[in-house]
matplotlib code that plots the C-alpha trace (Angstrom):
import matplotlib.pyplot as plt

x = [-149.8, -151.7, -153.2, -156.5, -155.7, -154.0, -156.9, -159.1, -157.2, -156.9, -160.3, -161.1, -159.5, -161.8, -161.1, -160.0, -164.1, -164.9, -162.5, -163.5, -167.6, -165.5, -163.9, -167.1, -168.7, -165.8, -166.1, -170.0, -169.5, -166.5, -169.4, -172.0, -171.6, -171.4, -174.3, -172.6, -172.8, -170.9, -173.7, -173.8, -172.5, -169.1, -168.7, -168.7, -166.8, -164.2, -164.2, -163.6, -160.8, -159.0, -159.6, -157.7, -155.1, -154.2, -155.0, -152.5, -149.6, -150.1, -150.2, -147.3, -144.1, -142.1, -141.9, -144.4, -143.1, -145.7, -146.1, -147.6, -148.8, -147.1, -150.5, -147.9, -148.4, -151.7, -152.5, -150.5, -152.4, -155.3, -153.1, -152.0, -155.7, -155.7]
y = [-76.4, -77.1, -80.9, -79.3, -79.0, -82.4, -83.8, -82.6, -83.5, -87.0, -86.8, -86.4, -89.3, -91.6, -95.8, -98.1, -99.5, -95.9, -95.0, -98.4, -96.3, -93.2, -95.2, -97.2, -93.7, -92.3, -95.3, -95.4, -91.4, -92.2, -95.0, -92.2, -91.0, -87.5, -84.7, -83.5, -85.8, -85.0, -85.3, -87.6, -85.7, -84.9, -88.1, -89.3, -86.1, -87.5, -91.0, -90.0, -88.3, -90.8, -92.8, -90.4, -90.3, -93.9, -94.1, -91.4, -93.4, -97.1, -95.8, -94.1, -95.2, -95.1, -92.5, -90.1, -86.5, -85.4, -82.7, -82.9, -80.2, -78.6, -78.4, -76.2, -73.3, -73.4, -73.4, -70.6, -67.2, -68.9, -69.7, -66.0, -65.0, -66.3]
z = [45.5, 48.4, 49.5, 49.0, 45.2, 45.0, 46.8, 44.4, 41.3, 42.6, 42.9, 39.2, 38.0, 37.4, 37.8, 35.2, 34.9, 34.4, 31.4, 29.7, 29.7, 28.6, 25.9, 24.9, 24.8, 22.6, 20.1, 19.6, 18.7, 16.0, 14.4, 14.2, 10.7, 10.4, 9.6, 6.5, 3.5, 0.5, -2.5, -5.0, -7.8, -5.1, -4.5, -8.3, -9.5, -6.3, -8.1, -11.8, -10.6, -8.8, -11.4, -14.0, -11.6, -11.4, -15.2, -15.9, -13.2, -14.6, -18.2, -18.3, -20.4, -17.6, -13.4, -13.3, -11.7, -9.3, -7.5, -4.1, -2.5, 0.7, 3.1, 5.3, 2.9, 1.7, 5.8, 6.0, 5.8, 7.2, 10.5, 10.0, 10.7, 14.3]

ax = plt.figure().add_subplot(projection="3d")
ax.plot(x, y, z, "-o")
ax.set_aspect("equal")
plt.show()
C-alpha cells in the first residue's frame, strides 16, 4: 500500500454530520412502501390461514407436533444454480 492509496481511502470517509444525511437518507427509503403489493385476495387468503393455524394450536386437547420447514433445503438447489 502506498500513502497515495491511504490518502485516498481516508479521503472517502465521510464526517459524523455526513453519515447522520446518509442515515436519514437510508430511513426515509425503508418508509417508502414498496412497488409490489400483494392483492387483496393474497392478503385475505394470508389471513384465513393464520387464522386456521392458531385455531388448530389453541383448540387442541393438549402440544401440537409441528413441523417447521428447514429454509436451508428448500434454498438449496436454487443456491446450486449460482
Amino acid at each position: 500500500m502506498t500513502f497515495d492509496d491511504a490518502q485516498s481511502d481516508i479521503e472517502g470517509v465521510g464526517s459524523i454530520g455526513a453519515g447522520a444525511t446518509d442515515i436519514q437518507a437510508q430511513l426515509a427509503a425503508a418508509a417508502t412502501p414498496l412497488e409490489y403489493q400483494a392483492t387483496l385476495e393474497t392478503k385475505f387468503a394470508s389471513y384465513d390461514n393464520y387464522c386456521s393455524l392458531f385455531h388448530y394450536i389453541l383448540n387442541s386437547e393438549g402440544p401440537v407436533d409441528l413441523e417447521v420447514p428447514n429454509v436451508c433445503t428448500h434454498l438449496a438447489p436454487l443456491m446450486a444454480d449460482l
